[in-house]
N, C-alpha and C positions, 0 to 999 in steps of 0.2 A: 441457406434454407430460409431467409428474411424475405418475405416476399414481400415487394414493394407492393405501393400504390397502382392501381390501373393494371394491374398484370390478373386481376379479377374483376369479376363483373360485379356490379352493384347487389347482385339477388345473391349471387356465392357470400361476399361480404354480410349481410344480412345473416342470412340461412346461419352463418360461422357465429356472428354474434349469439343468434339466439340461443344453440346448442350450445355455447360459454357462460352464457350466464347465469343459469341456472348451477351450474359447476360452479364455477368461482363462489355461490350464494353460499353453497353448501360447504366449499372449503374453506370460506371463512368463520363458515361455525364453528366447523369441526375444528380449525385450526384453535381458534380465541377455546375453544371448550375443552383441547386435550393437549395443546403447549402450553409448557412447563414456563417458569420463570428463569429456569439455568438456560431453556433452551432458545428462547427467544433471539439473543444477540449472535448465538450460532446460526439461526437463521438467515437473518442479516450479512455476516462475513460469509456463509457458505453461498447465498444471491452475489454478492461482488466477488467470489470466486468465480462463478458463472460468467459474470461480467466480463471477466479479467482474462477466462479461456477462450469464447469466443472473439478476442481479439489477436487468436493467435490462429491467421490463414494461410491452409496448406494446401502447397500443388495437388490438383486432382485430375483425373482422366480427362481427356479433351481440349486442355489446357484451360478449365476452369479452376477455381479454389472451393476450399472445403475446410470447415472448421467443426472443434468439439463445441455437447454442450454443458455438461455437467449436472443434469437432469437427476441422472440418477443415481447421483455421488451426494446431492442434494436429500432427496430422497430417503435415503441409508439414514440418514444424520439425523433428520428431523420428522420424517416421515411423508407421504406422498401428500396429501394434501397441502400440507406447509409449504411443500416445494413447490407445487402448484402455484401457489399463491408471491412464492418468491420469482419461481421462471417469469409469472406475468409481469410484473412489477422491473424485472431485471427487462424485460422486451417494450415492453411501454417506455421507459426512460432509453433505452436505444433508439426508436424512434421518433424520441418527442427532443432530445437534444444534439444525437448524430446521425440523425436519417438513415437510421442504419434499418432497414423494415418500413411500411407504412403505416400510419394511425389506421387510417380504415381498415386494413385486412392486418391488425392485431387479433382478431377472432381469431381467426385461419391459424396465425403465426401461433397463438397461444394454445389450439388444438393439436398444434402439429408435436410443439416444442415443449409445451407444458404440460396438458395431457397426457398426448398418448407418449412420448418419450419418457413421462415419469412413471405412470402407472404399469408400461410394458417393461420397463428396467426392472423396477420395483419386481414388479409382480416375479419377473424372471428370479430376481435375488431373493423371494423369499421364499421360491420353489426349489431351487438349488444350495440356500444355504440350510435347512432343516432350522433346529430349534436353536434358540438362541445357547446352549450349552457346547456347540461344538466348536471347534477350534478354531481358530483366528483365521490360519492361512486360508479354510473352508469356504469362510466370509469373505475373505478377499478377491479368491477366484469367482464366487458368486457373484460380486459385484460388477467385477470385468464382465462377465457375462453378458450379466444385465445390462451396463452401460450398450456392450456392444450392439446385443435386440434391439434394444430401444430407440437408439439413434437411427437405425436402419428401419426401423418399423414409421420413425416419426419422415422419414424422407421419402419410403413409398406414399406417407397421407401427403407431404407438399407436392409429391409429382401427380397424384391422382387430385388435385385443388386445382393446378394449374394445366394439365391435359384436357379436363372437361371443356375449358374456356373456348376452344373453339365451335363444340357440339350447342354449348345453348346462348354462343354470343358471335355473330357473324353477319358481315352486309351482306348483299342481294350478286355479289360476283365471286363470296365464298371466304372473302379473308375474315380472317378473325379481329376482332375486334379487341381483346387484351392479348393476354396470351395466346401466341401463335401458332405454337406447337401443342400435337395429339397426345395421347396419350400413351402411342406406341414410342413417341420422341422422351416425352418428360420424365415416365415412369423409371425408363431405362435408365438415362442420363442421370437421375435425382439419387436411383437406388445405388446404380455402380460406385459413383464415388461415392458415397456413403460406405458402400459395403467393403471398398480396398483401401480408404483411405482416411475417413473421419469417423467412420465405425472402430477400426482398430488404436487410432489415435482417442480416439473417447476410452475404448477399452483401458492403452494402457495410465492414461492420465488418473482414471477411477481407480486401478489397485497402485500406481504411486501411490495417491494420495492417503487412501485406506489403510496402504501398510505402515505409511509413517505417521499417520494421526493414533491407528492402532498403537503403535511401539510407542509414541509421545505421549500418548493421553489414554491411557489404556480405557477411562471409564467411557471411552463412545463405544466400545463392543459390542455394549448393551443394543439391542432394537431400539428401544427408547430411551433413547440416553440422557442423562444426568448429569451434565458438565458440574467439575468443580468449578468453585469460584476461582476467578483469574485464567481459567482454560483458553476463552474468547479472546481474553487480552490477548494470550500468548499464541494462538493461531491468527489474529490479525496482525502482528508483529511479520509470520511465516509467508504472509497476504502480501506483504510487500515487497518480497522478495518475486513474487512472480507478477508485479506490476512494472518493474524493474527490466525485466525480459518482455516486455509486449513491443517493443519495435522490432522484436523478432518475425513479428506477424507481418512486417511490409515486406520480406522478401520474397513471398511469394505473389506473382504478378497474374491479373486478371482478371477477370470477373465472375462469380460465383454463377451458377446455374438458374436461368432467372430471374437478376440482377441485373440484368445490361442498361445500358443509356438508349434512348430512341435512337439513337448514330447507330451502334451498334446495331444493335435488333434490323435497323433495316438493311443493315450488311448481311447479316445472316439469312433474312428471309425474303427479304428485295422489298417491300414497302414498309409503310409506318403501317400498324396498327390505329386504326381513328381514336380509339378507348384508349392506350394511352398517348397519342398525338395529343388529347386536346385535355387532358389532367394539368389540375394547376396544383401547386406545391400550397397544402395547407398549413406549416407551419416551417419556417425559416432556422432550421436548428443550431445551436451554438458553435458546437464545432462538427459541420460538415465532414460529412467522411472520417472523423477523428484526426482532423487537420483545424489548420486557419487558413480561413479564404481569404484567397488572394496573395498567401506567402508562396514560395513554392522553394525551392532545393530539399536536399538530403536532411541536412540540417533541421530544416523546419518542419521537414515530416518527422523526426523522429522525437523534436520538440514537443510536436503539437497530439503525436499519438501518445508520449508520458503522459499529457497535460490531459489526453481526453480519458487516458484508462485511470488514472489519482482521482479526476473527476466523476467520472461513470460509478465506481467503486463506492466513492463516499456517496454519490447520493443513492445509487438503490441501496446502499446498506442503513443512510437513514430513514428512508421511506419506507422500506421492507422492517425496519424497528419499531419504527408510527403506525404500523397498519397493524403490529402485533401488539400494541402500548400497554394494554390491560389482559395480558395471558394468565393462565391458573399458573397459581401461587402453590407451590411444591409448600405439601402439608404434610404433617404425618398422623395418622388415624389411630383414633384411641380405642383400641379391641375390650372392652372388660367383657368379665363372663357373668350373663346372666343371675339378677339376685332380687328378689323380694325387694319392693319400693321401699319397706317400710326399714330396711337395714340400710341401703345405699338413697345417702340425698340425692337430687335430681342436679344440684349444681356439681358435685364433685363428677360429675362424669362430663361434664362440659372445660373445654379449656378456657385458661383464662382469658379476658376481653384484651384486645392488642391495646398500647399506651397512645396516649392521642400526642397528636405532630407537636403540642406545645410542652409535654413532658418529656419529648426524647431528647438523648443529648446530641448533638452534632459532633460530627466526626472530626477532633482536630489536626485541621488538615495544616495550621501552620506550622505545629508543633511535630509533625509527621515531614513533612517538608526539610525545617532545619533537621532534624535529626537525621533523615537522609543524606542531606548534604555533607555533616560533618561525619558520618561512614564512608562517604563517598571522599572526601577532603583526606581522612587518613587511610584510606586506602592508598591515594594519589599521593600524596606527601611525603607522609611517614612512613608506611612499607616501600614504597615505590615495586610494587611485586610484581608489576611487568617489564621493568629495568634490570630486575633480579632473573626473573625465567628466560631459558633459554628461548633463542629466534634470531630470524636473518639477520635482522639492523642490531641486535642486542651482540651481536661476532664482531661487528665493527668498530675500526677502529675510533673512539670519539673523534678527534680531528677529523680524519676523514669525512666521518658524516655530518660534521658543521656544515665541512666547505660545502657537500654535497646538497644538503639541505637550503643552505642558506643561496647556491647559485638556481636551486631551482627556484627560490621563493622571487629573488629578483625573477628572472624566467616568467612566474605569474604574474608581475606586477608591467613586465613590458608586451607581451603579448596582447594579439588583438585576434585570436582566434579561436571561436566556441569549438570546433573540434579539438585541439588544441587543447584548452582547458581541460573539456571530458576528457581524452586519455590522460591527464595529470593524474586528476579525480581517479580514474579507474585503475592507473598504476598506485597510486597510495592505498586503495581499500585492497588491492590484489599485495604490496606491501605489509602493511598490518594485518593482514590475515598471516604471512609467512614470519610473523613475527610474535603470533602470541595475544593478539590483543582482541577484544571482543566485539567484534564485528559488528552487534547491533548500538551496543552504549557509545561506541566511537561515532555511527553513524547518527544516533539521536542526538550526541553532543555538537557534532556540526551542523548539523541541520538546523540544532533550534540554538548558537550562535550565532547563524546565515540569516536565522526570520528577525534576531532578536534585532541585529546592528544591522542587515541588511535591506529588511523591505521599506523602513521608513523613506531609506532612499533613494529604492529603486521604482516604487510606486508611480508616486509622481512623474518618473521621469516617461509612464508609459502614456501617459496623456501630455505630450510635450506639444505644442503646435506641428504641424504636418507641414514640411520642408520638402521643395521640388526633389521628385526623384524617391520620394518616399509615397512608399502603400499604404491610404488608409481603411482601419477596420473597422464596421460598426458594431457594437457589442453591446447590447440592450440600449441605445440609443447614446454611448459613449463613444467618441473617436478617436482610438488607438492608432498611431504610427508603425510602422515597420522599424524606424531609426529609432523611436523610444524604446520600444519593446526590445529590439537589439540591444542598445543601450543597458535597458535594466537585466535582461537575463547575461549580458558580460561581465554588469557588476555583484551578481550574484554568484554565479561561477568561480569569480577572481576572486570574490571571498570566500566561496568554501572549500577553493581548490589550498587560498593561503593559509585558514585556521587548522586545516586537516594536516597540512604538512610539517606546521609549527606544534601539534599537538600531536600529532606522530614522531615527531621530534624530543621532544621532553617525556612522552611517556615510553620510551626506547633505550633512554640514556639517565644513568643515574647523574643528581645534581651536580656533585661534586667535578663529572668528568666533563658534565656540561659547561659549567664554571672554568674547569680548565682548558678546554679546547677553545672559549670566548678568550681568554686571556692568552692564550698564544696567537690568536688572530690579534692583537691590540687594542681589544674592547677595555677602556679605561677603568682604572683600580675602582672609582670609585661607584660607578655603573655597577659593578658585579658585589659591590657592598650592599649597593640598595637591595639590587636583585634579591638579596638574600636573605638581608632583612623581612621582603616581603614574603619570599618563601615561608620564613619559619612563622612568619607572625600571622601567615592564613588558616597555620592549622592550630596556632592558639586561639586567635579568634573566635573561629569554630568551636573548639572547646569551651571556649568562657560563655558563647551563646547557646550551648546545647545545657550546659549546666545550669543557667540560671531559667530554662525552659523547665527544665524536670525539680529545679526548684520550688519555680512558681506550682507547676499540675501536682506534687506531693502537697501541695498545702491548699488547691482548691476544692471545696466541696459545694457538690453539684455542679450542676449546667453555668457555664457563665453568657452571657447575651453580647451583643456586637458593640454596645456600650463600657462595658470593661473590657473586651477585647481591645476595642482602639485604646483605649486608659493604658493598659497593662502596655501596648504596644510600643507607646508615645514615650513612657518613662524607662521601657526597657530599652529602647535604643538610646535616651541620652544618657543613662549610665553606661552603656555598654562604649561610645563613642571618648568618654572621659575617660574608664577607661583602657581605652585604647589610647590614647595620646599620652597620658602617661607612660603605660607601657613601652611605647615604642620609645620613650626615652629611656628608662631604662633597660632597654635590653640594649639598645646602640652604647651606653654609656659602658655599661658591661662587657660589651665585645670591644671596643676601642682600648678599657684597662688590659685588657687578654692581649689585646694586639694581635687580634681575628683578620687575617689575611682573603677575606671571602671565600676559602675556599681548603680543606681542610691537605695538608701536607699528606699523601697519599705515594706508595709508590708508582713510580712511572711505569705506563702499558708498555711493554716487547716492540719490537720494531715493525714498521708497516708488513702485512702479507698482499700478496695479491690480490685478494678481495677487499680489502680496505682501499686499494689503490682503483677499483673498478667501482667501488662505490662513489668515489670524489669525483670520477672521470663525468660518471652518470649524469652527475647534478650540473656540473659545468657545459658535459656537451648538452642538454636541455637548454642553456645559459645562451652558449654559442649557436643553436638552432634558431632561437627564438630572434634573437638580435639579425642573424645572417637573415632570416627571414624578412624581416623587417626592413633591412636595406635594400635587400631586392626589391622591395616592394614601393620603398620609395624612390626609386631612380624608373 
């Protein structure tokens, strides 16, 4: 439904403008003058939802594709105008950085898609679901509804945009000039598959999503809704799990209705059209088609579409945040009951004046920081309460799962294959899920292990000189390699496939059996002493630095400034570092008088079962794959 460039006439494009702009004026009033302050960043993540669906194309009649648009899932949430304002801004960055739609016939595209798909959804939903008091499910079949009109009402307005083009744009021997086809062609084609295929795919995407935001966050039921704080967080958390699935969207093959290249269009209708023969491309977009130009396999398409839906996402979601910057400030209104001036003063009915930016305190965020950590620290440490709950790897026998572990980890370290890698990646999170472990804090801890140790080094190596045989990229006037870029996304991979497996590893297996299953491979006595010393002394640490945190804040009064901050900072760490080296002598001196064997005399686990024996097999044949592959490959 993106209607490129030249597939309209100059006066349609105009005419489309002008009837937008006057709309957009008003629903930025209306937006700044009736969103809320909660609802503002819902805005934002519900436009990169938008984003995020429209990159998932589906076969449609004719053997074109057909996508949702989330218009008036949108809509529901924040209200039609809002959406308005976000559809446009989610279509504008589709075609200002993946040519996905034309700048010029943004009017068109944003009447089609923004407009009338929000207001005919909308309006559907709020005929069918009655007053806001009725029940949930009511609201949700409502909204299917609506999605479904909408979408379908918004593809009869692009086949009646693109049908005209031959009636008021055509040379002197009858061809058309943009679009080629009538109206009895476009309408057809634009509505059908709308109507059997991205109409009902909008439907059911819109009561998904409704019924699990309903059951999650019950306070969006409301029409105007009033997100609690942290709500946004925790739906943009949900946002990336369905960015995660948008290389789903290259399996359907073809071209949208509409859409074609000049090649095409003249295959279908035997010449070029002049109007779009002689169009020049007004802006060079970053990543083309939601690719990189000039790479090409399997691979780099499903690189370059992660890489363009993380990118599309983040930015209409911050530009869609900037456009809303200064929304109404959620107040609460002081009702008194009518009284004689001369009994109630004129100030008491007034609230009081907000504190100005240099008496508020700031929020302390280091002190909030550590003390998350050492929650986080003894949760990891000292309960170990995912080594305790039951799950797949937590049946297993420890040995087993060293060897297991430990032959996949070589496995990562010889391999030179990005597919390869990914299914490591995808068997470990498919893994810890069958094990108990929680799926997002595991994946935020590799990820931001992968940025922390890894892009220093992979950065660099994407701007490496350009070597015969390699593709170069220009990227706002930067020269990227195909071997660099190769390069850094193999050492990025190979580190998060190795910290996720090591850290899947230790949080699976209590200390002690990990300790013993190192020691029966012949990991030396005095390795597994260190080991353990460090163990216990991370979660002292933590303690001694969380205490003398709520030390210091029970004894400050007032606000303190960035100058005692650094002060307090400076001196807290070199007591904390004294000590610590104290410390770690006595606790070593301590455990050497005990005669601390690293590892606590525990009775020994029952004999191998068969699943402890297909566990080991697992990690070795990964070992044996990787290596056999290897050799073939060098002979």
């Amino acid at each position: 439904m993106h209607i490129p460039d030249a597939y309209l006439s100059p006066a349609t494009e105009a005419v489309a403008f002008g009837v937008m702009v006057p709309i957009w004026t008003i629903a930025a009033r209306k937006t700044v003058r009736e969103l809320s302050s909660r609802q503002a960043p819902l805005l934002s993540i519900g436009a990169a939802f938008c984003f995020a669906i429209q990159m998932f194309n589906i076969p449609a009649v004719g053997g074109t594709t057909a996508h949702a648009l989330g218009a008036t899932l949108l809509a529901i949430l924040v209200g039609p105008w809002a959406a308005l304002l976000g559809m446009t801004l989610t279509l504008a960055i589709q075609a200002l950085l993946f040519g996905d739609g034309g700048i010029l016939s943004l009017g068109a595209n944003s009447f089609d898609m923004a407009f009338v798909a929000t207001f005919v959804g909308y309006g559907v939903f709020k005929a069918l679901s009655g007053k806001e008091t009725n029940e949930g499910i009511r609201r949700i079949v409502a909204g299917g509804v609506g999605a479904y009109a909408g979408t379908v009402t918004a593809s009869l307005s692009a086949g009646v945009f693109l049908g005209i083009q031959p009636l008021i744009a055509h040379d002197a021997a009858g061809h058309a000039l943009y679009c080629p086809f009538g109206l009895n062609v476009s309408v057809p084609a634009m509505v059908m598959s709308h109507l059997l295929v991205a109409g009902p795919a909008e439907a059911i995407i819109t009561v998904a999503t409704l019924a699990y935001l309903f059951r999650s966050f019950p306070e969006l039921v409301a029409s105007k809704a009033r997100p609690k704080i942290g709500t946004s967080l925790r739906i943009a958390r949900s946002l990336v799990w369905v960015l995660i699935l948008t290389p789903l969207g290259l399996i359907a093959s073809g071209s949208a209705f509409g859409e074609w290249e000049l090649s095409e269009l003249k295959n279908l209708v035997g010449y070029e059209p002049a109007g779009i023969a002689q169009a020049h491309q007004l802006v060079h977009p970053l990543l083309p088609d939601y690719g990189f130009a000039g790479l090409e396999g399997n691979a780099w398409a499903i690189v370059g579409y992660l890489a363009s839906a993380f990118v599309g996402c983040c930015v209409v979601a911050l530009f869609t945040r900037a456009v809303v910057r200064r929304p109404k400030v959620d107040s609460v209104e002081i009702v008194l009951p009518h009284s004689p001036s001369n009994k109630m003063p004129a100030w008491m009915t007034k609230p009081n004046p907000a504190l100005s930016a240099a008496t508020q305190t700031r929020s302390p965020w280091l002190e909030n920081t550590i003390l998350r950590m050492r929650a986080t620290v003894a949760k990891t440490v000292a309960a170990e309460a995912i080594a305790r709950s039951p799950g797949a790897l937590q049946s297993i026998h420890p040995l087993a799962k060293t060897v297991g572990f430990l032959s996949a980890l070589i496995a990562t370290g010889l391999t030179h294959s990005i597919l390869a890698l990914t299914l490591m990646i995808s068997a470990v999170l498919v893994l810890a899920q069958m094990s108990s472990v929680p799926i997002k804090s595991f994946t935020a801890r590799v990820l931001g292990s992968v940025m922390f140790f890894g892009i220093v080094v992979a950065l660099p190596l994407t701007f490496q000189s350009v070597t015969s045989g390699s593709i170069a990229v220009n990227i706002f006037g930067m020269v990227l390699s195909t071997t660099g870029l190769k390069a850094a996304l193999m050492i990025l991979l190979r580190l998060a496939c190795g910290i996720s497996l090591a850290m899947l590893w230790n949080l699976t297996t209590r200390w002690h059996q990990l300790l013993r299953s190192l020691h029966s491979l012949g990991v030396p006595h005095f390795f597994l002493t260190t080991a353990t010393l460090t163990y216990r002394y991370i979660f002292v640490t933590m303690e001694t630095l969380a205490e003398m945190v709520e030390a210091r804040t029970s004894r400050q009064v007032g606000a303190y400034d960035k100058k005692h901050a650094r002060t307090y900072a400076g001196a807290g760490t070199a007591i904390l570092f004294a000590k610590s080296l104290a410390f770690t002598e006595e606790m070593h001196l301590a455990m050497v008088s005990r005669s601390f064997e690293a590892f606590p005399k525990t009775p020994k686990r029952s004999a191998w079962r068969l699943s402890d024996l297909c566990a080991m097999l697992a990690g070795l044949l990964t070992l044996a794959v990787v290596v056999l592959h290897g050799s073939f490959h060098a002979f």
